[in-house]
VOBA-1610 file (N, C-alpha, C; in pm, whole numbers, padded with zeros to 5 digits, always signed):
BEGIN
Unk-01490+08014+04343Unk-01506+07932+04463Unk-01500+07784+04429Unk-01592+07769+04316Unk-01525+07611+04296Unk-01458+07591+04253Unk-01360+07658+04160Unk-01221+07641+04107Unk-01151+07610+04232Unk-01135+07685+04323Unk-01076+07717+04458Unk-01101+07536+04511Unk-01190+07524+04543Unk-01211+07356+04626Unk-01152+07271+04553Unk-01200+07273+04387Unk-01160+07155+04300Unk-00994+07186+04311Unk-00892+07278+04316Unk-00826+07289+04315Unk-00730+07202+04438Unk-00836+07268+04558Unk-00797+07207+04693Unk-00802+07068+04686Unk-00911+06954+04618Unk-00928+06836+04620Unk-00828+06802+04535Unk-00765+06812+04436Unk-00657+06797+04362Unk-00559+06767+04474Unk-00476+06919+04507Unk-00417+06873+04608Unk-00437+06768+04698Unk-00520+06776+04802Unk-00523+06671+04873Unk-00522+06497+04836Unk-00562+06513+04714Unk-00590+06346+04672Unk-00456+06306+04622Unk-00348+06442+04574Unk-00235+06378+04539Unk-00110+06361+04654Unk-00169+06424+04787Unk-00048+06438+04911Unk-00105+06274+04947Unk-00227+06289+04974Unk-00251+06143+04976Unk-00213+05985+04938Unk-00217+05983+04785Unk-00156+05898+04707Unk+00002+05901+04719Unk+00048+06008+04782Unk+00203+06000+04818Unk+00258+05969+04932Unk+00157+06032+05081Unk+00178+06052+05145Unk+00172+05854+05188Unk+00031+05824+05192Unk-00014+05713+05205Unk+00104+05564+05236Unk+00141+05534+05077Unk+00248+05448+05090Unk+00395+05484+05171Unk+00482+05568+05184Unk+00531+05628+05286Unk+00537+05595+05463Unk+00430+05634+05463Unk+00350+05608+05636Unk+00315+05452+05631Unk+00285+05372+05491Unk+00255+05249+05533Unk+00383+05197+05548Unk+00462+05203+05444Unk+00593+05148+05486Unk+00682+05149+05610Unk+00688+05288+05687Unk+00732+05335+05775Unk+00690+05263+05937Unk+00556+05266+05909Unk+00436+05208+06040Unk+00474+05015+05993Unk+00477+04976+05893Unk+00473+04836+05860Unk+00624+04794+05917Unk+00692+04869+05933Unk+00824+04835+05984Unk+00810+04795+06115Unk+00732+04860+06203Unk+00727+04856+06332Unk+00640+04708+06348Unk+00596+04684+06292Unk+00520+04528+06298Unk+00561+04443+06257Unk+00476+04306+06345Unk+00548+04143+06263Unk+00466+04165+06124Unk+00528+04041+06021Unk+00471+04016+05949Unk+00328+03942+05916Unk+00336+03850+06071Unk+00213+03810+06111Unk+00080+03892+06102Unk+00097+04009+06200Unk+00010+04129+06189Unk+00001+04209+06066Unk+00095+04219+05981Unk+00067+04263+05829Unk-00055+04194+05790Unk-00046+04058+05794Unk-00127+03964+05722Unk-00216+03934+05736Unk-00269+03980+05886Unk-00433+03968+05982Unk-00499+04125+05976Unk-00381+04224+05962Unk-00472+04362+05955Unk-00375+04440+05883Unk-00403+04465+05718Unk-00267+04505+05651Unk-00263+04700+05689Unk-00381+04696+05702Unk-00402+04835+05744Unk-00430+04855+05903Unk-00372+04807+06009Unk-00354+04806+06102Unk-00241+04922+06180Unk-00244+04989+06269Unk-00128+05036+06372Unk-00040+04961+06447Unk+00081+04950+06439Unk+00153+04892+06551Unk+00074+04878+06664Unk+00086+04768+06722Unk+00063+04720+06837Unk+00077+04606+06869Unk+00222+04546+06984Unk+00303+04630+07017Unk+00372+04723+06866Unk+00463+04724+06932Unk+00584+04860+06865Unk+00710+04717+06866Unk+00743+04715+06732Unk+00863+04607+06732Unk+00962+04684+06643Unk+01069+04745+06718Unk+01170+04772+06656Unk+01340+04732+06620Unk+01281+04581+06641Unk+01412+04477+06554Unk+01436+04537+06407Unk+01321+04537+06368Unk+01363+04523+06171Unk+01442+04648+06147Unk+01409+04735+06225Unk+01501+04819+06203Unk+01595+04824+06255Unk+01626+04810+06360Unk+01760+04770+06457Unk+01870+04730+06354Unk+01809+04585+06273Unk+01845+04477+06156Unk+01914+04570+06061Unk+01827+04684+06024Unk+01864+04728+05886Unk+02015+04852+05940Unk+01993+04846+06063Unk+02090+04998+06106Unk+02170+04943+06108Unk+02198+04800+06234Unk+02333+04745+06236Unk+02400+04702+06123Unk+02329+04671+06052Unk+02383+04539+05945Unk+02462+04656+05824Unk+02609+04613+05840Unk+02732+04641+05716Unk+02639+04678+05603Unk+02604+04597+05523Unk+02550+04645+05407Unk+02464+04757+05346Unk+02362+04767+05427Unk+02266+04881+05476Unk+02365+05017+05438Unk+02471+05086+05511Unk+02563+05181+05540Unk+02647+05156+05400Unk+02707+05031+05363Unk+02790+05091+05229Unk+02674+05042+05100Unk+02598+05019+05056Unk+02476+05099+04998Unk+02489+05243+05012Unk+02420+05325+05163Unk+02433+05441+05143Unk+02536+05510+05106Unk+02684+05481+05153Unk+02792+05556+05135Unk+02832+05529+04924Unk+02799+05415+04865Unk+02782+05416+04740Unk+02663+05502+04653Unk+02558+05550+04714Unk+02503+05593+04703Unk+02489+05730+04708Unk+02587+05815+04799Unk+02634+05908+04791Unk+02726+05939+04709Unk+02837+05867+04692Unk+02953+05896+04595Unk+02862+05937+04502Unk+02814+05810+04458Unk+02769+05825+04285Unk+02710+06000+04271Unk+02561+05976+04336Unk+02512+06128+04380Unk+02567+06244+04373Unk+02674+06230+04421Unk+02778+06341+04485Unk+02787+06387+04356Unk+02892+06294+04271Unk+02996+06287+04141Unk+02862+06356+04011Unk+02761+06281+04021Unk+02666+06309+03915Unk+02587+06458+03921Unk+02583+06474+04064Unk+02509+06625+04092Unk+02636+06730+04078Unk+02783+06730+04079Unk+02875+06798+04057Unk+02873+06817+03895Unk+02880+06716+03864Unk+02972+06718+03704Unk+02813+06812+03616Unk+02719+06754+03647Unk+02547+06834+03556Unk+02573+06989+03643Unk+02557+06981+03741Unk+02540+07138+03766Unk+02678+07237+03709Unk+02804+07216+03689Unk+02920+07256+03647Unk+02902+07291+03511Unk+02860+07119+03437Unk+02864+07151+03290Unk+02725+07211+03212Unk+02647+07237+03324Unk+02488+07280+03257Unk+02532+07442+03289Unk+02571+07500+03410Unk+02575+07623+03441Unk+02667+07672+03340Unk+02785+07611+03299Unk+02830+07700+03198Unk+02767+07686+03032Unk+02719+07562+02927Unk+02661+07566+02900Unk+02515+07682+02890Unk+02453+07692+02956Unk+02318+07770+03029Unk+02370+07888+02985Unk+02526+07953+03050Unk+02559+08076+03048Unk+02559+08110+02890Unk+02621+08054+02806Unk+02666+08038+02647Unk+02548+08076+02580Unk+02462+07940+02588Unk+02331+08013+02540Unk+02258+08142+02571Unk+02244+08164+02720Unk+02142+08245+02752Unk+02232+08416+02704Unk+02372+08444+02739Unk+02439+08540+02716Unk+02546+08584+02636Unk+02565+08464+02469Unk+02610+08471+02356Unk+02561+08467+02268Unk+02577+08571+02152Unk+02504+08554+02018Unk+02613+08452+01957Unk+02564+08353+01858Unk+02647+08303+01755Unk+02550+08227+01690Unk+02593+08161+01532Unk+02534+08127+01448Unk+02459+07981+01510Unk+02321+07974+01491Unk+02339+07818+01508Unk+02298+07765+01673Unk+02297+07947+01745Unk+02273+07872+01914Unk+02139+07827+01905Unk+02037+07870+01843Unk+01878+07801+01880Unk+01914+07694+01809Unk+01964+07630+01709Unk+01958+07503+01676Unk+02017+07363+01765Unk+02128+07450+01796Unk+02208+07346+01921Unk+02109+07364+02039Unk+02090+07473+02061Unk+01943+07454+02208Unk+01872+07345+02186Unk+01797+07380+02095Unk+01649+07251+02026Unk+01752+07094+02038Unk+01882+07082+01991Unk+01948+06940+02013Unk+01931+06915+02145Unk+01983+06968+02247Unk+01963+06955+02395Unk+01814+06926+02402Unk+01781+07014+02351Unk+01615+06963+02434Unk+01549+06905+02412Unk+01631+06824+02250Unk+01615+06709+02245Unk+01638+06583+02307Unk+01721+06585+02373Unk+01765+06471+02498Unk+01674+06426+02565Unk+01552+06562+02587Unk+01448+06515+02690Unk+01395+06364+02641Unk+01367+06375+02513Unk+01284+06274+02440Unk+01390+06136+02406Unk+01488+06150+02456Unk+01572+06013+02451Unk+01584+05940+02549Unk+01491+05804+02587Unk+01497+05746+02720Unk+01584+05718+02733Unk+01656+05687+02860Unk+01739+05598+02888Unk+01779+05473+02870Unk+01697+05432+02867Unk+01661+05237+02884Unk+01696+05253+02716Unk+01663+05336+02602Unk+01686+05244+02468Unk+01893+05286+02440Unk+01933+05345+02526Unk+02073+05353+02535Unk+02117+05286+02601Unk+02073+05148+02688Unk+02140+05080+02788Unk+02204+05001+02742Unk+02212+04928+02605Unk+02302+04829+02518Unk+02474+04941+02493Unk+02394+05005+02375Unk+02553+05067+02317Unk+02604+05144+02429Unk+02505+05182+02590Unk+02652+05242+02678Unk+02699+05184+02772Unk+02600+05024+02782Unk+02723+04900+02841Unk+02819+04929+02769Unk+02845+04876+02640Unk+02938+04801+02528Unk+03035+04950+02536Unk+03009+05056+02553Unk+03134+05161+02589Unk+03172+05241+02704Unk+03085+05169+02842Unk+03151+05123+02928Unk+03276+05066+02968Unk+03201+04926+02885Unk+03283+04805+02922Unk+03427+04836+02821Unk+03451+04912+02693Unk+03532+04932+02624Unk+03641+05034+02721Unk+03557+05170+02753Unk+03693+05207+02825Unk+03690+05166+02977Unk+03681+05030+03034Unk+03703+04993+03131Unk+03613+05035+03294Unk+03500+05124+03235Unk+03415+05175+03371Unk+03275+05080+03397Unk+03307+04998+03345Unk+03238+04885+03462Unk+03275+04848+03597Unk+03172+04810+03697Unk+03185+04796+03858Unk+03257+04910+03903Unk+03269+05042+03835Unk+03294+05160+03917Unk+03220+05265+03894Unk+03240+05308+04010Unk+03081+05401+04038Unk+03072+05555+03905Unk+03200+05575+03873Unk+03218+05642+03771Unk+03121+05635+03625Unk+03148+05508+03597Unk+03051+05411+03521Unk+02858+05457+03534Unk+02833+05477+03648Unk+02698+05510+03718Unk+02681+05661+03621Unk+02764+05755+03736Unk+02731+05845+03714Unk+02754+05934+03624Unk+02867+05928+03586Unk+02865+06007+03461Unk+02784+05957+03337Unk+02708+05860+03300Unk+02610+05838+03232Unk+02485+05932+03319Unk+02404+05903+03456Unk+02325+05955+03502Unk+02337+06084+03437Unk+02464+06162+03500Unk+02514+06313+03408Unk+02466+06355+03327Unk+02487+06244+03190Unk+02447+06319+03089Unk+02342+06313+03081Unk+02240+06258+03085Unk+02089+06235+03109Unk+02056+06346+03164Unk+02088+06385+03301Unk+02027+06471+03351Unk+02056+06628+03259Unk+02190+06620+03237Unk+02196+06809+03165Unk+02115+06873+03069Unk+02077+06768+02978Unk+01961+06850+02907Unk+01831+06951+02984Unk+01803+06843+03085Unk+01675+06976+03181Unk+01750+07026+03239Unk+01920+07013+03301Unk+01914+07105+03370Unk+01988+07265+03282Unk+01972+07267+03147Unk+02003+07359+03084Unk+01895+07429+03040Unk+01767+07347+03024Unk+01621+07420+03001Unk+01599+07485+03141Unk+01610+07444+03236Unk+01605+07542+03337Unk+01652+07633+03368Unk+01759+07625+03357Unk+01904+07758+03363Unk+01891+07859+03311Unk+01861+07867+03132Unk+01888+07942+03072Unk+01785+08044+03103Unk+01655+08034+03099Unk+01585+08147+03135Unk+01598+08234+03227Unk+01688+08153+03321Unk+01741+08214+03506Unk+01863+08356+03458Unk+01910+08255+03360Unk+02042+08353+03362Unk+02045+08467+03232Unk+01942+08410+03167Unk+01891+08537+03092Unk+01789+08657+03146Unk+01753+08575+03254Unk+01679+08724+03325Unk+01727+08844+03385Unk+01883+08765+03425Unk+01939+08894+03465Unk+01980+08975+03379Unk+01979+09162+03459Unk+01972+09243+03353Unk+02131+09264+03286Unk+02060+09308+03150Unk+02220+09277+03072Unk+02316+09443+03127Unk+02232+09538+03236Unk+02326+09650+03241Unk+02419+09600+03362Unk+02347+09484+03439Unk+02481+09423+03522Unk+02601+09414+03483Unk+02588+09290+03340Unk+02691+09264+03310Unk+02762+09364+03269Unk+02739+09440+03220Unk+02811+09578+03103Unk+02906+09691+03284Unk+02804+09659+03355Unk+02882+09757+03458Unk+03014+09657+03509Unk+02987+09505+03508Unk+03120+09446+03532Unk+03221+09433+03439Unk+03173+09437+03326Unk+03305+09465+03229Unk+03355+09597+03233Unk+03273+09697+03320Unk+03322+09800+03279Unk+03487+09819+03396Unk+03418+09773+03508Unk+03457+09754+03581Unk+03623+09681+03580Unk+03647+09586+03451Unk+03759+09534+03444Unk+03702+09392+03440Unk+03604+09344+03495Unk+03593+09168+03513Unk+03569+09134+03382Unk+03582+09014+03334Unk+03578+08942+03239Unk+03451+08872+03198Unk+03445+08833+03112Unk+03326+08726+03101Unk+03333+08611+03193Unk+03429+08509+03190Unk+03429+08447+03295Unk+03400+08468+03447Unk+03479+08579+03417Unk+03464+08650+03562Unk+03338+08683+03637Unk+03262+08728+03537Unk+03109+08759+03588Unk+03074+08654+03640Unk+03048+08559+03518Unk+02987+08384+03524Unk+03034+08409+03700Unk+03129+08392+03744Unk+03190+08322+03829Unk+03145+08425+03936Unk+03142+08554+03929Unk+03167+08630+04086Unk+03033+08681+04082Unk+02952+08687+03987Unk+02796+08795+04016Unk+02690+08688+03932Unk+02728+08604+03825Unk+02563+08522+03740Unk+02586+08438+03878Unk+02676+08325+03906Unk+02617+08184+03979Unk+02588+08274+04114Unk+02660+08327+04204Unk+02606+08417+04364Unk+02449+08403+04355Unk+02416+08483+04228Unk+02299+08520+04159Unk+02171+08448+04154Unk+02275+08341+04135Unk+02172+08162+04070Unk+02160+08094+04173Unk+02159+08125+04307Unk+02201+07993+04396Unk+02037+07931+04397Unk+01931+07983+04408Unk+01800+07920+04422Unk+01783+07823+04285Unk+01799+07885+04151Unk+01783+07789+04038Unk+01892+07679+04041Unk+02043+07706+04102Unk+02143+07613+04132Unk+02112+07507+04171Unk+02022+07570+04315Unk+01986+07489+04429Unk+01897+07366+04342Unk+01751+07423+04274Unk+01685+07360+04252Unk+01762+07253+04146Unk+01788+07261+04077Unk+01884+07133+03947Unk+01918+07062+03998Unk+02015+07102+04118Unk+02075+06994+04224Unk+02007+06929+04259Unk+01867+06931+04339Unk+01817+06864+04417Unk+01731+06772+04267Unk+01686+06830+04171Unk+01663+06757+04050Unk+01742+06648+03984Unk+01902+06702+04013Unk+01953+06553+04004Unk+01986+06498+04088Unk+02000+06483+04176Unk+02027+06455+04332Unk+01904+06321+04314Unk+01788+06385+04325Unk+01684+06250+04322Unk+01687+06196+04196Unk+01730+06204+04088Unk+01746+06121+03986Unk+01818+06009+03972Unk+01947+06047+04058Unk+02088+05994+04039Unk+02040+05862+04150Unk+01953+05926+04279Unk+01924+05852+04395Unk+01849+05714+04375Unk+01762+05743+04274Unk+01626+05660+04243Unk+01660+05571+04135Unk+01777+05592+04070Unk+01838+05493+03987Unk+01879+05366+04018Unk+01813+05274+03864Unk+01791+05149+03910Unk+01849+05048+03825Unk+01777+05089+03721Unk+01850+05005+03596Unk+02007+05007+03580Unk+02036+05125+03566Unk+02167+05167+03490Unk+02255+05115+03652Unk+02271+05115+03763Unk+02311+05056+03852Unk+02334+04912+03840Unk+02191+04852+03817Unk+02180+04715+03810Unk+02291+04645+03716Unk+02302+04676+03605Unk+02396+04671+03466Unk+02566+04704+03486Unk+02587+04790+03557Unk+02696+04850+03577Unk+02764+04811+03683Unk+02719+04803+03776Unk+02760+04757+03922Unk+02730+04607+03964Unk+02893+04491+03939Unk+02816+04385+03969Unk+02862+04347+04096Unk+02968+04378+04195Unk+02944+04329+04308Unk+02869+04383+04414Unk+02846+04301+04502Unk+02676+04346+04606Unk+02798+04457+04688Unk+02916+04476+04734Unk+03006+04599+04771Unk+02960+04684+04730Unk+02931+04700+04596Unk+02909+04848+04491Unk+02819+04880+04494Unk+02675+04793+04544Unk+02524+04833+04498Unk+02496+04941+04597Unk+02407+05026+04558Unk+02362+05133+04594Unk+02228+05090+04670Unk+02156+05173+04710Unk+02020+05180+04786Unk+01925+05071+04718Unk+01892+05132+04612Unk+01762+05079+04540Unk+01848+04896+04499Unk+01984+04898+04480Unk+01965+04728+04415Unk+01971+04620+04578Unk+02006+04757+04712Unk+02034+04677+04838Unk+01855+04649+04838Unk+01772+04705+04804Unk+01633+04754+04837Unk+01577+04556+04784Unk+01642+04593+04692Unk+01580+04457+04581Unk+01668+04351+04604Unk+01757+04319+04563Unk+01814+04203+04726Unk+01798+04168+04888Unk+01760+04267+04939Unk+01671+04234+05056Unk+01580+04191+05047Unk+01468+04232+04956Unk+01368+04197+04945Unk+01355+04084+04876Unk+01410+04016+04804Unk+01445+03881+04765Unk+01491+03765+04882Unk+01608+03819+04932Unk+01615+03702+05001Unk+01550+03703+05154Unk+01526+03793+05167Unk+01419+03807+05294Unk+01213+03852+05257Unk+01201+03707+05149Unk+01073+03785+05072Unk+00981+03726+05158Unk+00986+03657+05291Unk+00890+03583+05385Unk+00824+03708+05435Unk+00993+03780+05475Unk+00898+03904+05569Unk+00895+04008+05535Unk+00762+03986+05521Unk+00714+04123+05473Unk+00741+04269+05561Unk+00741+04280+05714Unk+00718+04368+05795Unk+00938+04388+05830Unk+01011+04314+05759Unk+01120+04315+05742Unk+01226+04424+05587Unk+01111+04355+05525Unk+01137+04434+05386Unk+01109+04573+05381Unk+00971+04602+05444Unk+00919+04756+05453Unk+00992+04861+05538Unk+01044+04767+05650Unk+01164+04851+05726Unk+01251+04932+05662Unk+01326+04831+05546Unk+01437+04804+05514Unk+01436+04913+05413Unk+01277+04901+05322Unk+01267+05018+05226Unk+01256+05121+05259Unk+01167+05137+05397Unk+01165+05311+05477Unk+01306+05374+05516Unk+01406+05284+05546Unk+01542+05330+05577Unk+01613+05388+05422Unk+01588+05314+05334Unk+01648+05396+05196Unk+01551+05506+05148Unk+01509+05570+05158Unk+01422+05656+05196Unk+01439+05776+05273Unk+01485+05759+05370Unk+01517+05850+05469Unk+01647+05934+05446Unk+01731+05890+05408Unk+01797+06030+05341Unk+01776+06136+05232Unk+01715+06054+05124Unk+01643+06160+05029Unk+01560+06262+05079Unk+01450+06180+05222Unk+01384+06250+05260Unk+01452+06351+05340Unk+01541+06388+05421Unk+01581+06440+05502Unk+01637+06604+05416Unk+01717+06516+05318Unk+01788+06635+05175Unk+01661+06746+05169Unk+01545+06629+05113Unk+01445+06732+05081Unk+01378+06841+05157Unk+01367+06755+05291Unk+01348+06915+05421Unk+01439+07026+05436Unk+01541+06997+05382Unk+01621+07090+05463Unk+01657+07173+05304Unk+01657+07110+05206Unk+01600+07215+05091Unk+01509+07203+04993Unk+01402+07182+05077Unk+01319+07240+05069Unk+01253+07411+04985Unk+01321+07524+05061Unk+01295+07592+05046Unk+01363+07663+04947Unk+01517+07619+04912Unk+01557+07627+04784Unk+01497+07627+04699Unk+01458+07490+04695Unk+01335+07418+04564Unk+01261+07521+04532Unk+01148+07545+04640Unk+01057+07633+04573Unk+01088+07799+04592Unk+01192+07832+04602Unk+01213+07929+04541Unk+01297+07989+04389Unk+01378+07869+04379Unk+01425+07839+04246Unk+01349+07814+04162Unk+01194+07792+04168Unk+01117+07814+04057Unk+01005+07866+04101Unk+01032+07975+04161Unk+00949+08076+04185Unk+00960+08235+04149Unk+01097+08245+04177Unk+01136+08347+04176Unk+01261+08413+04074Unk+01265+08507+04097Unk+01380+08527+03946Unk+01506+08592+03949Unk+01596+08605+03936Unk+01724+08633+03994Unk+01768+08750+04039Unk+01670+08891+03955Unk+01716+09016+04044Unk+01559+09068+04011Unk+01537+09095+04093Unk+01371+09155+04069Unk+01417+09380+04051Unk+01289+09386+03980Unk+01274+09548+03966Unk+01403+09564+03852
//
């Protein structure tokens, strides 16, 4: 029973700490900045919905997001492609040497990003993928495939190995399986990686900042931080501006949602 509450207070104190900033940003939009500054924890009243009006109409706002998608797009394609087959290799080939190359991958986890941001400007800028979004993401890419191959492999080693043996018997190939019965198979662990890099690729900041130098190219988070620079008076302007980049991640996440938590819940063929 008190495991049970302490458990419950856990939860709640961390929907809180999440939930909290969110709703302030969101509600702070609807207000002047004036009223930020007399009651920071205050409700709209009135309801002022210029700042957002500001952030919908305005050009920049929209190609942010549409750069923001490409990149996304390109980075959540190329990790889920090259991790799922990868994933497959390990989890359903013997050969000399696979736990050692595993342990390299999962070594990646432990390689930040930020101490690679020198030498993968300088080979960037060598084969010419600076200020294109290419440049972004296929770095994001590789970053992300290491987890998304620690995730995989257990998925696709769970399934039973008399599947596969009845599809070869059958005539299909190794590839063939991969392709017509493991991924069908995988769509919940699929699902989940995706949405794992999906918000990775989204929330990227640095490696944008470095890579992408005209304000055309910037994505969400560097439109986030140039707004907020040159509009740093208003405050109840800026918070708008940040709840609107926001709102598509958030939207992704409702609607899979339930992917998510069944891709690490559940296991690819039960019994």
């Amino acid at each position: 029973m008190v495991g049970a509450i302490a458990r419950w207070v856990v939860l709640v104190a961390v929907a809180v700490a999440i939930l909290v900033p969110i709703g302030y940003a969101f509600l702070g939009g609807f207000r002047t900045t004036g009223a930020i500054r007399n009651r920071p924890a205050g409700f709209p009243d009135p309801w002022i919905f210029d700042h957002y009006a500001k952030a919908i109409t305005g050009g920049a706002y929209w190609q942010q997001l549409f750069n923001s998608i490409v990149i996304a797009v390109i980075a959540v394609t190329v990790v889920v492609i090259v991790s799922a087959l990868a994933a497959y290799v390990f989890a359903r080939f013997a050969f000399r040497g696979r736990e050692a190359l595993f342990t390299l991958f999962a070594l990646g986890l432990l390689f930040p990003a930020a101490v690679a941001i020198l030498p993968l400007y300088i080979l960037l800028r060598t084969i010419g993928l600076l200020d294109n979004p290419l440049g972004v993401a296929l770095p994001q890419a590789a970053f992300g495939i290491p987890l998304t191959i620690i995730i995989l492999r257990p998925f696709f080693k769970s399934i039973p190995v008399e599947l596969e043996d009845a599809a070869l018997i059958d005539g299909c190939s190794r590839f063939g399986f991969f392709w017509r019965v493991l991924l069908p198979l995988s769509r919940p662990a699929l699902a989940t990686v995706a949405i794992l890099a999906l918000v990775g690729s989204w929330n990227s900041f640095l490696l944008p900042l470095l890579i992408l130098g005209g304000s055309e190219q910037w994505t969400l988070p560097l439109g986030v931080l140039n707004f907020s620079t040159q509009y740093s008076q208003d405050v109840a302007a800026v918070l708008a501006y940040a709840a609107m980049s926001m709102v598509p991640a958030l939207l992704f996440y409702v609607f899979a949602e339930r992917q998510l938590i069944g891709g690490l819940t559940s296991g690819a063929v039960k019994g």
